[in-house]
C-alpha positions in Angstrom: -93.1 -46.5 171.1 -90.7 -43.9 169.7 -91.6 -41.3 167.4 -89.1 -39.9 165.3 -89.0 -35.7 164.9 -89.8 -36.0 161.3 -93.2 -37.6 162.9 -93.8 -35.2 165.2 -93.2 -32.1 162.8 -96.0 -34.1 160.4 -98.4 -33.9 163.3 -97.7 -30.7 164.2 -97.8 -29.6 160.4 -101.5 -30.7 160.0 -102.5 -29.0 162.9 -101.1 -26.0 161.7 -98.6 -25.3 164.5 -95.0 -24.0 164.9 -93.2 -25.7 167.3 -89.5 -25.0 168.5 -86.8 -27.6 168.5 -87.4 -28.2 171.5 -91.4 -28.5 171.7 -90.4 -31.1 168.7 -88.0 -33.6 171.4 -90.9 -32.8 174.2 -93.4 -33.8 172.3 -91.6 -36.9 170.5 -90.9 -38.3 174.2 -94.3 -37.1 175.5 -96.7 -38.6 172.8 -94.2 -41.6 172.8 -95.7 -42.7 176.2 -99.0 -42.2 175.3 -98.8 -44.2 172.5 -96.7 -47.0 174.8 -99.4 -46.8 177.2 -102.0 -47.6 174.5 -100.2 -50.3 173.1 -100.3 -51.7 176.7 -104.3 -51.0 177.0 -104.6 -52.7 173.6 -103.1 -56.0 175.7 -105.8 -55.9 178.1 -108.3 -59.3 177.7 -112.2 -56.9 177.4 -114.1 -59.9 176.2 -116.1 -60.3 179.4 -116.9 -56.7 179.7 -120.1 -55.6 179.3 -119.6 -52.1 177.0 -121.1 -48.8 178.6 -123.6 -46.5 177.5 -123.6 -44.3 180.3 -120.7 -44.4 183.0 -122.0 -41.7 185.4 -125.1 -43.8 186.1 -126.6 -46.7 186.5 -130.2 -46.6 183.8 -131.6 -47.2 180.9 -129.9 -46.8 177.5 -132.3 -44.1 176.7 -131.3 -42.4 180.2 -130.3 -38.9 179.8 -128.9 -36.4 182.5 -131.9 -33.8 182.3 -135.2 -33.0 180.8 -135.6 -31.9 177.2 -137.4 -29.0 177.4 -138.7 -26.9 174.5 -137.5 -22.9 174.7 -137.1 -19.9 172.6 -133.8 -19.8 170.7 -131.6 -16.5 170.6 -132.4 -14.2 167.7 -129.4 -13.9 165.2 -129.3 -10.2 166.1 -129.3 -11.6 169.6 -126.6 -14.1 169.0 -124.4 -11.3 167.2 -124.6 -9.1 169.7 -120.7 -9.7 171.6 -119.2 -10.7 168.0 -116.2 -8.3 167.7 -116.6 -8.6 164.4 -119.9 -9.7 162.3 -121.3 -9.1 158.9 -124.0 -9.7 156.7 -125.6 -12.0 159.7 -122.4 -13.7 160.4 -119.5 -13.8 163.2 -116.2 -12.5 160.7 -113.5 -14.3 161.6 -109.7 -14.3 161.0 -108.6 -16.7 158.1 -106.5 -19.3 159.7 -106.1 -21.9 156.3 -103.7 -20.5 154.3 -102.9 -23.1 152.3 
């Protein structure tokens, strides 16, 4: 599948990235072949297939990789503490919507 630039530049616009000329034609042949390679998964016959819960091993569906054990949670001065900026009991953080 072919993506034009105007399609690739309206990705890269909602994700809030500036991309070069030439990022633009990498991508457009890049996410091209993803998207061909898709459309060929998409052809695959999964009717028989049982779906998965858990791939990394066989067990129940309420199977789950370790214990659940209650502890004590960090304090918010505790969870502040490496912030390189915090204020009012929150992490400060650059404005990145400018829209």
């Amino acid at each position: 599948m072919k993506l034009t630039t105007e399609e690739v530049r309206y990705v890269a616009d909602l994700a809030n990235m500036r991309l070069s000329e030439e990022e633009i034609s990498h991508l457009s042949h890049d996410l091209g072949q993803i998207l061909t390679y898709i459309e060929q998964l998409n052809e695959l016959d999964t009717k028989q297939v049982a779906p998965m819960a858990q791939v990394l091993f066989d067990a129940d569906e309420t199977a789950t990789l370790r214990e659940d054990r209650p502890h004590a949670s960090l304090s918010n001065d505790e969870a502040l503490a490496n912030a390189p900026v915090s204020g009012g009991g929150y992490y400060k953080v650059p404005r990145v919507i400018e829209r």
